[in-house]
C-alpha positions in Angstrom: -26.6 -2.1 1.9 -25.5 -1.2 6.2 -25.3 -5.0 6.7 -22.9 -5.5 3.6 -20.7 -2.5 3.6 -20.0 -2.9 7.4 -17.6 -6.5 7.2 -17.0 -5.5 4.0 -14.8 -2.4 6.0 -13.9 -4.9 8.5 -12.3 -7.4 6.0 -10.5 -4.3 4.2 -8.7 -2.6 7.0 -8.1 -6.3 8.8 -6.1 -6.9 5.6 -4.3 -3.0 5.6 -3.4 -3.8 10.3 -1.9 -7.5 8.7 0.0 -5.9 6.2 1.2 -3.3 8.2 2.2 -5.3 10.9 4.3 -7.9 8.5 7.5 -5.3 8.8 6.9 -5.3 12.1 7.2 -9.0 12.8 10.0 -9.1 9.8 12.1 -7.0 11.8 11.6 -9.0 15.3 12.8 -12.6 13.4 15.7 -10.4 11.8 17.1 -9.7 15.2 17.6 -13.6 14.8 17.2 -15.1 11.4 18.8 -13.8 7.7 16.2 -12.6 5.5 16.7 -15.8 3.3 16.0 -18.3 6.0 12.6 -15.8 7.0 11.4 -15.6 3.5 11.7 -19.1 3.0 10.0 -20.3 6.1 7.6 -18.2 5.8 6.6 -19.5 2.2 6.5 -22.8 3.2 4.4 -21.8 6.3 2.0 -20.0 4.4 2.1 -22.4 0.7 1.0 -25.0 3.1 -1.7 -23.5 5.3 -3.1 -22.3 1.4 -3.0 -25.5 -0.1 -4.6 -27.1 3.0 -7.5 -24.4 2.3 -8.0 -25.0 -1.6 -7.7 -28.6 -0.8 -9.9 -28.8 2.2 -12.9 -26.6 0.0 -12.2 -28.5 -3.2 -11.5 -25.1 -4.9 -8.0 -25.8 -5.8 -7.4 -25.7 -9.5 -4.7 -26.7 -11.7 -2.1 -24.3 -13.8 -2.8 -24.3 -17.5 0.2 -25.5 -19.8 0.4 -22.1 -21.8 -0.2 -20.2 -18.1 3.1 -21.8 -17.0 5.9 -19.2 -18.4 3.5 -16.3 -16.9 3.6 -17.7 -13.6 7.2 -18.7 -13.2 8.0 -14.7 -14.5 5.2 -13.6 -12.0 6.7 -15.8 -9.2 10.6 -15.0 -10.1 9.1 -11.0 -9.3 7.3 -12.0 -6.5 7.6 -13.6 -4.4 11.3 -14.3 -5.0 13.2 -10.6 -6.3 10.5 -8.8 -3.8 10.8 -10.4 -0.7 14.7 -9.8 -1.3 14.4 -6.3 -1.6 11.8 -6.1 1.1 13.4 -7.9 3.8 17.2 -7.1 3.4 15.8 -3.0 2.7 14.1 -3.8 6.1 16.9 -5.3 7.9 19.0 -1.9 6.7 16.3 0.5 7.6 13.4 1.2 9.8 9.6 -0.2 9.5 8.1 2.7 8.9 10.4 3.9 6.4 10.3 0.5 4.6 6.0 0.5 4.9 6.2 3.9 3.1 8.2 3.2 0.4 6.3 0.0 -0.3 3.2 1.9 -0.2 4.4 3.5 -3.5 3.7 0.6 -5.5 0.1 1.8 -6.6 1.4 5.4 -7.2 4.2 3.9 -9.8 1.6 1.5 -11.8 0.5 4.3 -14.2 3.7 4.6 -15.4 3.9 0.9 -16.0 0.5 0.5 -17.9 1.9 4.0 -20.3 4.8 2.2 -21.2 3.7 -1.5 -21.5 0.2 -0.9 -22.4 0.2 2.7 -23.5 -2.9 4.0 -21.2 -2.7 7.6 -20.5 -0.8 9.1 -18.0 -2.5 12.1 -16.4 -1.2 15.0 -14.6 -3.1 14.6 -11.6 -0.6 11.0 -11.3 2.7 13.0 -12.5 1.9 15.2 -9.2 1.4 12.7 -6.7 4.4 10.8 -8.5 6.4 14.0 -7.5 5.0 14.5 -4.3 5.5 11.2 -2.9 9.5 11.9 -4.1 9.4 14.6 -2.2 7.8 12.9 1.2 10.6 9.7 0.5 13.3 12.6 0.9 11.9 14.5 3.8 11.7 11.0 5.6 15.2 10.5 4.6 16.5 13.9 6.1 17.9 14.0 9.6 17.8 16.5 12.3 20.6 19.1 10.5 19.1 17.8 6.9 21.5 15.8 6.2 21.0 12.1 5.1 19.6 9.6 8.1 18.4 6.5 6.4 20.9 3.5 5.1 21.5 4.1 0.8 21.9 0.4 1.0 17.7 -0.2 2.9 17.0 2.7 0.7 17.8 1.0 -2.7 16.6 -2.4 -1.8 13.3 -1.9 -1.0 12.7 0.5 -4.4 14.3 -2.4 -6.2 11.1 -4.2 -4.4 8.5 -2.0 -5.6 10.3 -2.4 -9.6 10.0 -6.2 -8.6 6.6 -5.7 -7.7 5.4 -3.3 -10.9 7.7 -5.7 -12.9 4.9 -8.8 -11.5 2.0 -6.7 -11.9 2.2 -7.1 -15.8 3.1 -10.8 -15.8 0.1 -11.4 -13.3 -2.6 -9.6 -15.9 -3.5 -12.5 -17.9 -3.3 -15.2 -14.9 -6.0 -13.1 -12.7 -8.8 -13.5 -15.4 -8.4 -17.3 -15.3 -7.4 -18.3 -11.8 -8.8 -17.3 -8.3 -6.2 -14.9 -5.6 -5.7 -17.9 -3.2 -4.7 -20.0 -6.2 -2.4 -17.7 -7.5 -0.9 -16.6 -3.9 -0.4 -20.9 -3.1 1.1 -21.4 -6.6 3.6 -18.6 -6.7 4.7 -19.1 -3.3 5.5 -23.2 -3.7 7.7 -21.4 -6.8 9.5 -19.3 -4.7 10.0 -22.1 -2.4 11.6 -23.4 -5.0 13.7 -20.4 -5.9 14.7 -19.8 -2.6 15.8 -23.5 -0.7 19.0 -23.6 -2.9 19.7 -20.5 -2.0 19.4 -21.5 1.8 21.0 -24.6 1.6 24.5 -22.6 0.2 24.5 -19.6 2.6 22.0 -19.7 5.6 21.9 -23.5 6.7 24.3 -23.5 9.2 23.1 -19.9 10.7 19.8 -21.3 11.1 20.8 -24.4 13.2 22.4 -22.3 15.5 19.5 -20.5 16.3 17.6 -21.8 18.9 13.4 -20.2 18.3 11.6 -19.1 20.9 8.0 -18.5 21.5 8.1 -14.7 19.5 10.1 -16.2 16.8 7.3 -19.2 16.1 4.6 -16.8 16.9 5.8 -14.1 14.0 6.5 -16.6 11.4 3.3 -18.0 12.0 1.7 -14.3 11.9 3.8 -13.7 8.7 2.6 -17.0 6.9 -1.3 -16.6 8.0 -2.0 -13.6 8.8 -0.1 -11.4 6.2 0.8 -14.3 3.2 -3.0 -15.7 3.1 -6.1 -14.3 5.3 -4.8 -10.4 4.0 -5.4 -11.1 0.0 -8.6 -13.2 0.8 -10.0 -9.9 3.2 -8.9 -7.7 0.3 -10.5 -9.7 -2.4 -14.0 -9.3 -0.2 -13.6 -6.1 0.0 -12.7 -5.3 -4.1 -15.6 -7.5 -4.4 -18.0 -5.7 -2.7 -16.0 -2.0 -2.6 -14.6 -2.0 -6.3 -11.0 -1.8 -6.9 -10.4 2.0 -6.5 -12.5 2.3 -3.2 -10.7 -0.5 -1.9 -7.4 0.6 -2.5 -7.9 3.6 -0.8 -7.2 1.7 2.2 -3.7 0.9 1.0 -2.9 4.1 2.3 -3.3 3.1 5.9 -0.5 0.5 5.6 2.4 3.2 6.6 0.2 5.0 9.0 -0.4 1.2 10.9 3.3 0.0 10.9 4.6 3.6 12.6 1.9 3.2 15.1 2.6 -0.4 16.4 6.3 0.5 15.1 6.4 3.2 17.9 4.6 0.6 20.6 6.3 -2.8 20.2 9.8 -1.4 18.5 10.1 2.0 20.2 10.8 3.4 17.0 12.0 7.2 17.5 9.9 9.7 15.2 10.7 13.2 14.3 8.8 16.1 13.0 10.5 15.7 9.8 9.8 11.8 9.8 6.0 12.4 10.2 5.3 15.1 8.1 7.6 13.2 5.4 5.3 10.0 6.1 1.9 12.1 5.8 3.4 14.3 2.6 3.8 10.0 1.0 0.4 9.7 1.6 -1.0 12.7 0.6 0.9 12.2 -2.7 -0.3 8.2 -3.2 -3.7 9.3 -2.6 -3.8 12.2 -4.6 -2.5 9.9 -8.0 -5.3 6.9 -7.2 -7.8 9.5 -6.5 -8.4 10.2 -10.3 -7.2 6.9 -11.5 -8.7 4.8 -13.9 -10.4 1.6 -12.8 -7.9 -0.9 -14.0 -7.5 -4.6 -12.5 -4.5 -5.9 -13.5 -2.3 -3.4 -11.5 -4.4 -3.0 -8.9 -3.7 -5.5 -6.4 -0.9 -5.3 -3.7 2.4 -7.0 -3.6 2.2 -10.4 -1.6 5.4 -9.7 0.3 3.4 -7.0 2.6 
C-alpha cells in the first residue's frame, strides 16, 4: 500500500504546484499578449502536444454522433466562456485573488447537482458556502476597509467559475464513455475553433507586434504542458488510486501555491487582511467537501487552471 500511495501524492500535488502556477505564468504573457491571443495559443500548444499523445499510444478515440451537442455545450463552457473570465479577471486582478476565487468551484457544485439533479444540499455545504463569501470579501478589503480589488477582475472570474459549474453538468454523461485526455484534446481543438475568429478580428495585429522572448515561449509552453495536459492526467492517478473526495482535498492547495510563488516571482504585496481572507476561503471550501457526497460528475477541476 507505502509503494502506491507515495506517487500517488506525488502525481496529486504535482497537478495542484501546475495549476497554481498557471496564473502565475498567465499574468507574465499578459504583460505582453491580450488574453485572447494567450488562450488561443495556448490551446493549440496544448490540443497538439494531447493529440500527439492519444495518437502516439493508439488510445485516441473518436466522438460519438449523439455525444456531439454535449461536447460542443461542454467546450462553449470550457474552455471557451472560462478561459475569458479567467484570463481577463486575471489581467484586472491579482493571482492570488484570482486562484482563490477559482478554488470555489467545488464549494458551488452542490448547489448545481440541487437544482439540476435535485441531490440534497446539507448544511454543513450552506456554511462553507457562506464562509468562503465571507473570506472573498475580507480579501477584497483594503487597509481602511474599504474596497481594493478591481469590480471589473472581480466579476469576471465568478462568471468563470458559473462557466465552469455550467460545464460540469454538460461533461456528466461524456466522462462515463470517454477517457480525461480525450475529453481535455477534443474540447480544446473546439475552443480553438471558438476562439481564432475571435483573434483574427481583434488581436491579429497586436500579436505581430509583439516580438517573444525566451519567458514568453517558456510560459506558454508551461501553460500548454504542464497546466492544459500532464495536470488532469496526475489528477486522474491520483482519483484513481485516492478516490474522488480524498483527491480533491488537494484542490485546496491551489490558492495557498499561487500566493507563494505569487510573492517570489511577482512580488505580490500581502496584508494581514489578504491572508487571513485567503486561509478563511479555504477553511470554508474544505469544510463543504469535507462531508460531501462522493459524486463524479462535478468532481473534476476546470481545465482553464
Amino acid at each position: 500500500m507505502t509503494r502506491i500511495r507515495i506517487p500517488v501524492y506525488f502525481y496529486a500535488l504535482a497537478a495542484m504546484v501546475f495549476w497554481g502556477m498557471s496564473f502565475i505564468w498567465t499574468t507574465i504573457l499578459l504583460q505582453s499578449y491580450r488574453p485572447v491571443t494567450i488562450i488561443l495559443i495556448r490551446l493549440i500548444l496544448s490540443a497538439s502536444f494531447l493529440f500527439s499523445l492519444l495518437l502516439a499510444s493508439g488510445k485516441l478515440e473518436r466522438i460519438q454522433r449523439k455525444d456531439l451537442p454535449a461536447l460542443l455545450l461542454s467546450a462553449l463552457f470550457n474552455p471557451f466562456l472560462y478561459f475569458l473570465g479567467e484570463n481577463y479577471g486575471l489581467k484586472f486582478s491579482t493571482p492570488t485573488l484570482a486562484a482563490v476565487i477559482i478554488a470555489t468551484i467545488p464549494l458551488f457544485s452542490p448547489i448545481v447537482a440541487w437544482l439540476t439533479f435535485r441531490e440534497r444540499l446539507g448544511w454543513v455545504n450552506i456554511a462553507g458556502i457562506l464562509l468562503a463569501f465571507g473570506g472573498i470579501l475580507v480579501m477584497l478589503l483594503g487597509r481602511h476597509f474599504t474596497f481594493a480589488a478591481d469590480p471589473k477582475g472581480v466579476l469576471f472570474l465568478f462568471g468563470a467559475v458559473v462557466s465552469a459549474l455550467f460545464y460540469t453538468v454538460f461533461l456528466k454523461r461524456l466522462t462515463f464513455r470517454y477517457s480525461p485526455m480525450n475529453l481535455i484534446a477534443w474540447q480544446n481543438l473546439i475552443g480553438i475553433i471558438l476562439f481564432l475568429p475571435v483573434f483574427l478580428a481583434v488581436d491579429l495585429r497586436h500579436f505581430l507586434a509583439v516580438a517573444p522572448d525566451l519567458k514568453i515561449i517558456s510560459s506558454f509552453l508551461f501553460l500548454a504542458i504542464l497546466c492544459s495536459s500532464l495536470s488532469f492526467v496526475f489528477f486522474a492517478k491520483s482519483v484513481k488510486e485516492l478516490g474522488i473526495s480524498k483527491a480533491n482535498i488537494f484542490s485546496n492547495l491551489i490558492p495557498v501555491f499561487t500566493a507563494i510563488f505569487s510573492f517570489f516571482m511577482l512580488s505580490e504585496s500581502f496584508t494581514l487582511l489578504k491572508i487571513a481572507g485567503m486561509l478563511i476561503v479555504i477553511a470554508g471550501v474544505f469544510l463543504s467537501e469535507w462531508n460531501r457526497r462522493r459524486s463524479r460528475y462535478l468532481s473534476t477541476p476546470a481545465s482553464g487552471s
